[in-house]
C-alpha positions in Angstrom: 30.3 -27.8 9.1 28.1 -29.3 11.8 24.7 -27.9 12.1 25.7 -26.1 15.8 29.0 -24.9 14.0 26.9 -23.6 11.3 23.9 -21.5 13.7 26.4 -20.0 15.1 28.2 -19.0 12.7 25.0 -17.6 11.1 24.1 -15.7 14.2 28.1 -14.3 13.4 27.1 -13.2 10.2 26.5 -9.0 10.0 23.3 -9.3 8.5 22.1 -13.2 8.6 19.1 -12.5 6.6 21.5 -11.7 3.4 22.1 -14.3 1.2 24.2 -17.0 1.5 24.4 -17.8 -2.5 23.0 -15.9 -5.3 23.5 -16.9 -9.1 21.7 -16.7 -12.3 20.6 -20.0 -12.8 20.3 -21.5 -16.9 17.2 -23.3 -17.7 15.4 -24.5 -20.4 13.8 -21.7 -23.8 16.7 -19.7 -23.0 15.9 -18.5 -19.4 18.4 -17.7 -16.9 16.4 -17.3 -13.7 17.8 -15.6 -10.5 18.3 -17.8 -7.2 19.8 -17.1 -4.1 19.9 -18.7 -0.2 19.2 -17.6 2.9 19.8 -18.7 6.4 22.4 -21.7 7.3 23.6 -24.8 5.1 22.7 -28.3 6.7 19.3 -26.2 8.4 15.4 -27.3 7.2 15.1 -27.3 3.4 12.6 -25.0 2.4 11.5 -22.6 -0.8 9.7 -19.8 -1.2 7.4 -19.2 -4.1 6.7 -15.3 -5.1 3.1 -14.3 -6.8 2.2 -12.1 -9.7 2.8 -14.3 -11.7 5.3 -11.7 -12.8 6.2 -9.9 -9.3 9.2 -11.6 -8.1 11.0 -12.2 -4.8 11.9 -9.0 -2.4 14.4 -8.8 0.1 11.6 -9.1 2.8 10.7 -12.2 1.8 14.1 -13.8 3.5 12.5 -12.9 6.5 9.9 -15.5 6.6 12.5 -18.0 7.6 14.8 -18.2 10.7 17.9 -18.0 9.9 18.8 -20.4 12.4 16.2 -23.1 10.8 16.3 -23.0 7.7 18.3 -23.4 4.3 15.8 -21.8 2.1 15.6 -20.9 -1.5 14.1 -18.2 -3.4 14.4 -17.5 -6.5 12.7 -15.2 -9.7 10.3 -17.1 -12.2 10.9 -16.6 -15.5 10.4 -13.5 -16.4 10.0 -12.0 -13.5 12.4 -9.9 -10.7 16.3 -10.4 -11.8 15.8 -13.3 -14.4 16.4 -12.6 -17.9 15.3 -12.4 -20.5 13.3 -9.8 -18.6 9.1 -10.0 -18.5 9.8 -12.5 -21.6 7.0 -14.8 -22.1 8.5 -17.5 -24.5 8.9 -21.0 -23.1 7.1 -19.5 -20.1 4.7 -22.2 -18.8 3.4 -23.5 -15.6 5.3 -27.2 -16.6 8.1 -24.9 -17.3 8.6 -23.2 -13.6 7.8 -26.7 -12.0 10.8 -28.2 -14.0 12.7 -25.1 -12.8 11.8 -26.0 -9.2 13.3 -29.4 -10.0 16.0 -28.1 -11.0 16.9 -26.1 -8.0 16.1 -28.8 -6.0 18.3 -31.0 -7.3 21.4 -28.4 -7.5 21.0 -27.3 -3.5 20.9 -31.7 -3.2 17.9 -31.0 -0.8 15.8 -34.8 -1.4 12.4 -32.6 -0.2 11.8 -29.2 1.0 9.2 -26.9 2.5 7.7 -25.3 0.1 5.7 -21.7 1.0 4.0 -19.6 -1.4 1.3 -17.0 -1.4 -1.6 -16.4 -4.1 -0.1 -17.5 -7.8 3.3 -18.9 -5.4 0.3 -20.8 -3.7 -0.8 -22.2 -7.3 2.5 -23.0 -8.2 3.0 -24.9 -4.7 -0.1 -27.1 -5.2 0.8 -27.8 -8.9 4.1 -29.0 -8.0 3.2 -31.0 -4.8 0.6 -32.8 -7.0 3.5 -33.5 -10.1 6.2 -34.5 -7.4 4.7 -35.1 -4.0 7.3 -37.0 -2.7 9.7 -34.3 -2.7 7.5 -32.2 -0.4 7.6 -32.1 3.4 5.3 -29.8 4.0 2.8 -26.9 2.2 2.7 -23.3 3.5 0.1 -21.4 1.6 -1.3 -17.8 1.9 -4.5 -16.8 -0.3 -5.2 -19.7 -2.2 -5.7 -19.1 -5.8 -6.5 -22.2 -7.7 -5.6 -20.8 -11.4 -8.8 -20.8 -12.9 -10.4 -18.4 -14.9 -13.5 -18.2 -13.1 -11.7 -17.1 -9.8 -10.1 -14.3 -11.5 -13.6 -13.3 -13.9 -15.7 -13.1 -10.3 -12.6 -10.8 -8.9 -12.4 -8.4 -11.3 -16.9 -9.1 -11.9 -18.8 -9.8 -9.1 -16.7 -9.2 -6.5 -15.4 -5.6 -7.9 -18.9 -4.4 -8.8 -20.2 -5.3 -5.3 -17.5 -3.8 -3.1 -16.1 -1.0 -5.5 -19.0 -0.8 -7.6 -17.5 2.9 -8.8 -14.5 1.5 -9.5 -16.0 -1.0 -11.0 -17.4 1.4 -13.9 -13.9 2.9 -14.2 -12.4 -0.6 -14.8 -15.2 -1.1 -17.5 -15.0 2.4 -19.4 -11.0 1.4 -20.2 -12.8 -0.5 -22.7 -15.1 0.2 -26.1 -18.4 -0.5 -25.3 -18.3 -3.7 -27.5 -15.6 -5.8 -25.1 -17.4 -4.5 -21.5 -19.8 -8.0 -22.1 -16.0 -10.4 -21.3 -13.9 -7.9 -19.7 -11.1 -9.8 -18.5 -10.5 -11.5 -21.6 -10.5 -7.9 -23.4 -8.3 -6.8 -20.9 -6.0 -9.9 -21.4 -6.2 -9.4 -25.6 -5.4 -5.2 -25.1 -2.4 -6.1 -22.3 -0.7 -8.7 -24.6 -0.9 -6.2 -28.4 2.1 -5.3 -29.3 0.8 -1.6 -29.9 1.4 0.7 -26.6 -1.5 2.9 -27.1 -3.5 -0.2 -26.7 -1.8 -2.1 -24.1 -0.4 1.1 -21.5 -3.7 2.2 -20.3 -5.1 -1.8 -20.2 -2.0 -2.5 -17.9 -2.6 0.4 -15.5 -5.6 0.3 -15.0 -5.6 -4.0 -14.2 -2.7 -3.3 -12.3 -4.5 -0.4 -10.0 -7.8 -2.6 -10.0 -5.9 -5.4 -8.3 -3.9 -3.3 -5.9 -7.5 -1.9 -4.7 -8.7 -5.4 -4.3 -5.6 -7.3 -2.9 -5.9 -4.8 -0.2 -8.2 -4.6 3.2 -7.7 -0.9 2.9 -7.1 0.5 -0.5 -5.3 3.8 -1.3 -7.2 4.6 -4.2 -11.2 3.3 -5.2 -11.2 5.1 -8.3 -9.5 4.8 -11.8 -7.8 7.8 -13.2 -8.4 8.2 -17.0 -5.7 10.4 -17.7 -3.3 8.8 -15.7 -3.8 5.3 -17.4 -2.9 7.4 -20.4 0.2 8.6 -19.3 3.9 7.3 -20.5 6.3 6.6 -18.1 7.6 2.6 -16.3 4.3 0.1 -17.0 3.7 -2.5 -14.3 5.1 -5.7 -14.8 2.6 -8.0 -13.7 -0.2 -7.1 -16.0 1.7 -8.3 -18.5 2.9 -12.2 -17.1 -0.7 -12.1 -15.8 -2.3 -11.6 -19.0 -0.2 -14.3 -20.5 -0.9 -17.1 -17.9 -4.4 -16.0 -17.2 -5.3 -16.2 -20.9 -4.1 -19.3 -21.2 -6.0 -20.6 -18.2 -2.4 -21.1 -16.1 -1.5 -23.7 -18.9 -3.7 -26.2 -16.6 -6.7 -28.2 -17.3 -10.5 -26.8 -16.1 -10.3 -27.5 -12.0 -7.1 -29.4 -12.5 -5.4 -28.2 -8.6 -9.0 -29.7 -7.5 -9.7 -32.7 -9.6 -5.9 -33.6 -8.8 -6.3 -32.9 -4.5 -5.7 -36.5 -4.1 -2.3 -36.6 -5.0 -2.2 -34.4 -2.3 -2.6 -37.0 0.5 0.2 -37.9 3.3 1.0 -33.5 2.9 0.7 -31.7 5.4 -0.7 -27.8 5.0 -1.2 -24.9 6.6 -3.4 -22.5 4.6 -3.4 -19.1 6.0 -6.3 -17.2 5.1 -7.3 -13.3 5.2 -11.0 -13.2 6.4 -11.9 -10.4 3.5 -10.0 -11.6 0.9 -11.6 -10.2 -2.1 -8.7 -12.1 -4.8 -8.7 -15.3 -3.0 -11.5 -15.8 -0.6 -12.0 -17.9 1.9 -14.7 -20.6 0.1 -11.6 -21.7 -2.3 -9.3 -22.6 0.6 -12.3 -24.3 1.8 -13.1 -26.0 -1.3 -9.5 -27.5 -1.5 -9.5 -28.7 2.4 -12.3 -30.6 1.8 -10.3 -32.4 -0.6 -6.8 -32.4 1.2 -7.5 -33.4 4.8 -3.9 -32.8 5.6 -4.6 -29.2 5.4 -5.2 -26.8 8.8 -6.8 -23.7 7.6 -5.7 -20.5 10.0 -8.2 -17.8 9.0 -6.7 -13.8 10.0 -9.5 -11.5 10.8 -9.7 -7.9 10.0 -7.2 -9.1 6.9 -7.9 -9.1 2.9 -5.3 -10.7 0.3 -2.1 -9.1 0.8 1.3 -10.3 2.8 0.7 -6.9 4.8 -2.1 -6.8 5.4 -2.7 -6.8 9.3 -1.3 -10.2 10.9 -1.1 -11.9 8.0 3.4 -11.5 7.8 3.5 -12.6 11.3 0.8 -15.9 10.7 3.0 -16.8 7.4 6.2 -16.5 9.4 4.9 -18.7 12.0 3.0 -21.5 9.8 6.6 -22.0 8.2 7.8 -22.8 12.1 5.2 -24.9 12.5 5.6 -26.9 9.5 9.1 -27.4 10.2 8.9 -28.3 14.0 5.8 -30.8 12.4 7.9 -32.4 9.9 10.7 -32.3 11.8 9.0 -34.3 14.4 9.7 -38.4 14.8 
């Protein structure tokens, strides 16, 4: 179908942000990971990478791309959303979801794409754009995390004690008196035993200590004991996270740094929550320095997550802009 044939036919369509194509794709260690389209075939190739690592894609995230642009992809990294085995972490690697991304690359016969991802989808970007740069057209990044375990120690450290230093206690009583000296790595052991009376309250309560700092206005600023205590659905995340996180994102120490150079002839937008207390604004520094390529588009009154205030609409329109810039002769 031409590409005019095909926008208009989009605009046809009842809904044009459902999917176009959704399947359960097989990959490698036994994983069946969940893909689907969005928007029109022959339009801008793009993907989308979701963050956790664990959350998975929502329906809202089809909305970052106009359906009159783009073919883009998103799809569920092992583990995570739809795929199955669900929350398994066998043969569940960083190398692992940037074969994946090869994969779907190659099935959807795009030769490069667009490829957008917020927070650990911004880690996974950078990781693949430096292991196969010349399939990438362009980077869209929001809240870069760089996948080292000093980022996520000064979180859920420094940065918690200072801003939420109450909270900060909570997070720390979770834990016997002996572990409060490494707490992430404690937290990271008691998430990952196989016993639930040592890994339910450890998964709450690093699951509600995120959500209070990947926000600009939290909820909640306080831990409640009994709650953590409580059986019922555990969050999903603080699992996957606990697994990549304690095995340092299966990278080498400052390896999305050290590597920045493969990053040259890219270009990057980078958009970037003034108070970001996850990812702050001196990392997505620290990597333009390296990747010159990269425009930095800092929101104010903003912290780490896609809803926070005018952070949605600045994703939405980096992805135009990197299309109308690599679309350009």
């Amino acid at each position: 179908m031409p590409d005019a044939e095909a926008g208009k036919a989009s605009a046809r369509r009842a809904d044009p942000f459902a999917p176009l194509t959704s399947e359960w794709l097989q990959v490698s260690g036994g994983h069946e990971i969940y893909v689907e389209s969005v928007g029109r075939v022959g339009g801008i190739p793009a993907v989308y990478l979701h963050g956790g690592p664990g959350s998975g894609c929502q329906p809202d995230h089809r909305r970052l791309f106009d359906p009159e642009r783009f073919h883009a992809v998103l799809f569920d990294q092992r583990g995570a959303g739809r795929s199955r085995p669900a929350r398994s972490r066998d043969n569940n690697t960083l190398p692992d979801l940037i074969a994946d991304m090869e994969l779907i690359r190659e099935k959807f016969g795009f030769s490069r794409w667009i490829v957008a991802g917020g927070s650990w989808g911004a880690t996974l970007a950078l990781a693949y754009a430096q292991a196969h740069p010349s399939r990438v057209a362009g980077l869209v990044l929001r809240a870069t995390f760089l996948g080292t375990r000093a980022e996520v120690e000064t979180a859920f450290g420094e940065t918690l004690a200072r801003f939420y230093p109450a909270l900060h206690r909570d997070f720390l009583e979770v834990l016997p008196e002996a572990e409060r000296g490494a707490p992430c790595t404690a937290y990271w052991r008691r998430i990952l035993d196989p016993d639930p009376a040592v890994h339910a309250p450890a998964a709450r309560a690093w699951h509600d200590t995120e959500r209070a700092l990947s926000e600009v206005r939290p909820a909640r600023f306080r831990l409640d004991q009994a709650t953590l205590r409580a059986t019922g659905p555990l969050p999903a995340t603080a699992f996957m996270e606990a697994h990549y996180f304690q095995n340092d994102c299966f990278m080498a120490p400052d390896q999305l740094l050290r590597q920045a150079g493969r990053l040259t002839g890219i270009p990057g937008i980078v958009v970037q929550g003034r108070y970001d207390l996850l990812c702050p604004p001196a990392t997505s520094a620290a990597l333009a320095d390296l990747w010159h390529e990269a425009e930095i588009r800092v929101i104010e009154a903003a912290g780490h997550n896609l809803y926070d205030p005018g952070i949605r609409d600045a994703v939405m329109k980096s992805i135009a802009d990197m299309a109308s810039r690599t679309a350009a002769p």
